[in-house]
C-alpha positions in Angstrom: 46.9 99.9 101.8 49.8 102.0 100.8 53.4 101.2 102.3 55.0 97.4 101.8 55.9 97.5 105.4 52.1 97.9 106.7 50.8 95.3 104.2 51.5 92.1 106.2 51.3 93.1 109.3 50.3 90.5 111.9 50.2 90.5 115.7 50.7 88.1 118.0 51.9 88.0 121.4 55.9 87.1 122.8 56.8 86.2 125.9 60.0 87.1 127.2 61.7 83.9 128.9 65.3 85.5 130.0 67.8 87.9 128.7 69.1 84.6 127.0 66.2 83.0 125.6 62.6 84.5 124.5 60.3 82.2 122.6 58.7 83.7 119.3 55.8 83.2 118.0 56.0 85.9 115.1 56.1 84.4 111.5 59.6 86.6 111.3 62.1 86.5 113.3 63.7 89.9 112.1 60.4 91.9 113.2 60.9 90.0 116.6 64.1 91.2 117.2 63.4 94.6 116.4 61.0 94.8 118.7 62.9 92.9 121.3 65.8 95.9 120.8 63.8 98.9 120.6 62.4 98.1 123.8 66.0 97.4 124.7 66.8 100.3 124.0 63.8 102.6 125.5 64.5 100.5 129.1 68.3 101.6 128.6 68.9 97.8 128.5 71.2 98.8 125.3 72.9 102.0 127.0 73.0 105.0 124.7 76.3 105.5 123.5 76.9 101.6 123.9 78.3 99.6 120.9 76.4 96.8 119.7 78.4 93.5 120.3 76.9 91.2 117.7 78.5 88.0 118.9 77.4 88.6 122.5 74.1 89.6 122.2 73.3 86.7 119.1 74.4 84.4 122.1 72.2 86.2 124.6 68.8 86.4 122.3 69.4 82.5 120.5 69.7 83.4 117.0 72.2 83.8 114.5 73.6 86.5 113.6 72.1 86.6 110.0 68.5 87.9 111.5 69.9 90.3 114.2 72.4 92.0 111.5 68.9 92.4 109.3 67.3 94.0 112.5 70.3 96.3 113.4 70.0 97.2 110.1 66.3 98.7 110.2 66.8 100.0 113.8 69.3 102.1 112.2 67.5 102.6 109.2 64.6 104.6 111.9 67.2 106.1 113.6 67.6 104.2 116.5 71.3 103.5 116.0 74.4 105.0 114.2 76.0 103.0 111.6 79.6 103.5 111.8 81.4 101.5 108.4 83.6 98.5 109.4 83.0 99.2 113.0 79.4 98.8 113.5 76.3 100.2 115.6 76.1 102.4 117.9 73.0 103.0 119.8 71.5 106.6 120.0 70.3 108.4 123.4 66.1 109.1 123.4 66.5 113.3 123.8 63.7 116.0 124.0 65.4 118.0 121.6 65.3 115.3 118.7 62.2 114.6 120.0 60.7 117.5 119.7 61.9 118.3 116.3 60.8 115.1 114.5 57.3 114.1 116.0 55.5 117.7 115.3 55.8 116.8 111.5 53.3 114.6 111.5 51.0 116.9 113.0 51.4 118.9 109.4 51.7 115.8 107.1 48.9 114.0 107.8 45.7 116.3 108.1 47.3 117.4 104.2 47.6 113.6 103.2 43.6 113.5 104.6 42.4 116.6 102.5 43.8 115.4 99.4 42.6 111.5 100.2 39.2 112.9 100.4 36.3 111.0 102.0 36.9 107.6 102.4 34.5 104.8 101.0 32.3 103.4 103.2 34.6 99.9 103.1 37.4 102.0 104.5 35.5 103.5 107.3 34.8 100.1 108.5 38.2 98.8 108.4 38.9 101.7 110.2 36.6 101.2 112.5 37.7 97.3 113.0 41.6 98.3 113.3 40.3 100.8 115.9 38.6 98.4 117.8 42.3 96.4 117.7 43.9 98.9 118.9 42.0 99.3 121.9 42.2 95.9 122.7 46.0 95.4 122.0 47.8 93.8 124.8 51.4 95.5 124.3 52.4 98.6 123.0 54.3 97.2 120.5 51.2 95.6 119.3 49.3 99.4 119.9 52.3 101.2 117.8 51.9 98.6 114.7 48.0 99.0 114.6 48.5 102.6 115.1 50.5 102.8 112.3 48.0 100.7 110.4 45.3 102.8 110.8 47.2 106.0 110.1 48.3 104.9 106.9 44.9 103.6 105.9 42.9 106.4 106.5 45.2 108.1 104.4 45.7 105.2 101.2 44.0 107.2 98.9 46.4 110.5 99.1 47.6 110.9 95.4 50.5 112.4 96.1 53.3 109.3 97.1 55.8 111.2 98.2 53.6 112.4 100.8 53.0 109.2 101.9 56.4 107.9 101.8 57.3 110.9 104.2 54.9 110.0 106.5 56.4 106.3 106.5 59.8 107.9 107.3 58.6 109.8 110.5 56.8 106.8 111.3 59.7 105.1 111.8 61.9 107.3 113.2 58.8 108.3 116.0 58.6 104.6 116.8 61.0 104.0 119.5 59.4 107.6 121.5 55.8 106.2 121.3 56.9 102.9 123.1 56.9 104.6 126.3 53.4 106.5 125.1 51.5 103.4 124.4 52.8 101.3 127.3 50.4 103.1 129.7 46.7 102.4 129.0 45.4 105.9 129.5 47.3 106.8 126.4 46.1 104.2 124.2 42.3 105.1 125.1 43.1 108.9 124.3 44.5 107.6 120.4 41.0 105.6 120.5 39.1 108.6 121.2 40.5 110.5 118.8 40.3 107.8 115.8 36.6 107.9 116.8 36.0 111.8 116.6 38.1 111.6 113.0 36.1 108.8 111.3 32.1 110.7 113.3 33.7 113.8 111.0 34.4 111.5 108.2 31.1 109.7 108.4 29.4 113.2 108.5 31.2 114.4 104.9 33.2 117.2 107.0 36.7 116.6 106.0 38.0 119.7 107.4 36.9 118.7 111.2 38.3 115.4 110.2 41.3 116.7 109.0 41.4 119.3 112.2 40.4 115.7 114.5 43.5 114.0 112.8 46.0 117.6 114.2 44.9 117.6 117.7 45.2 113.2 117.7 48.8 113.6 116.2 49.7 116.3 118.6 48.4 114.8 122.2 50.7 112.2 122.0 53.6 115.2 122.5 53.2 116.3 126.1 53.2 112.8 127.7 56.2 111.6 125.6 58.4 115.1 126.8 57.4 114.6 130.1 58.7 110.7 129.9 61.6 112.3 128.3 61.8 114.9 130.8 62.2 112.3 133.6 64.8 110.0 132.4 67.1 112.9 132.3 
């Protein structure tokens, strides 16, 4: 599987205890806190505009402030704060118009990555088929949006071309915090598992271009629920 960040990927379910404690049960405490301030973050918990107080909200989560400057780090990193030098993060506002300039990309990147990755092998359409079968089944939507992302990037490992790949990564990331409020309804999730199903029933059948047309219209239904989400927070 291409991409060090999808290699290791493990789920497992948090429970949130208080705005001052949550237990963990993630081998790293960095990808827990991520996930604890992107959600922060989509609720407007974190305000946008709002500087991130390290000391305060290290006190409020437990942890030091070693794994929650690492965090802050990779939230800015996907574009989900603004690093300003020797004053620090600043958290940036959800808006249709970034929105809708970032997550149509995919829609092109992909189905290319596919054509040039060819037909999968018949071990790949499995674990395809198995990560699919997660994904319905995922309890969170953080736990939908990683094996999402999974099974994105393995359907398209074989793409020769890495920079490709590594672009794809990149609007991975920076999507991330929009398909929170996506996957968080259940509807949603079952119309990604739909759609993984018609691409690998074109894939089985040798007809990569319906697959790769499959993988479009999959990477472009997420759009209208997310602007509409969008829509109503403002």
């Amino acid at each position: 599987m291409y991409g060090g960040i999808f290699l290791c990927v493990r789920y497992s379910v948090y429970s949130m205890q208080s705005d001052a404690a949550f237990s963990l049960v993630r081998d790293n405490l960095s990808d827990a806190l991520v996930l604890e301030l992107r959600n922060r973050i989509v609720d407007s918990r974190l305000a946008p505009g709002d500087r991130i107080n390290e000391v305060q909200l290290s006190q409020q989560l437990g942890v030091s402030r070693t794994p929650l400057r690492e965090a802050l780090a990779r939230l800015a990193h996907e574009g989900a704060l603004r690093a300003v030098p020797r004053i620090g993060y600043f958290v940036r506002p959800l808006t249709l118009e970034e929105f809708s300039q970032i997550y149509p990309i995919r829609a092109l990147l992909d189905p290319e990555a596919l054509r040039l990755s060819g037909i999968p092998t018949r071990e790949r359409l499995e674990r395809l088929r198995d990560l699919n079968e997660q994904i319905a089944e995922a309890r969170d939507a953080d736990a939908a949006i990683a094996l999402d992302d999974v099974w994105h990037m393995e359907l398209v490992a074989e793409c020769p071309n890495k920079i490709l790949l590594e672009l794809i990564e990149q609007f991975i990331r920076r999507t991330r915090r929009y398909e929170i409020a996506l996957m968080r309804e259940q509807e949603n999730v079952a119309t990604a598992n739909t759609g993984h199903k018609t691409i690998l029933a074109a894939l089985r059948r040798r007809d990569l271009d319906a697959a790769c047309d499959a993988l479009r219209e999959n990477l472009q239904d997420g759009y209208e629920p997310i602007a509409a989400w969008l829509r109503g927070r403002a």
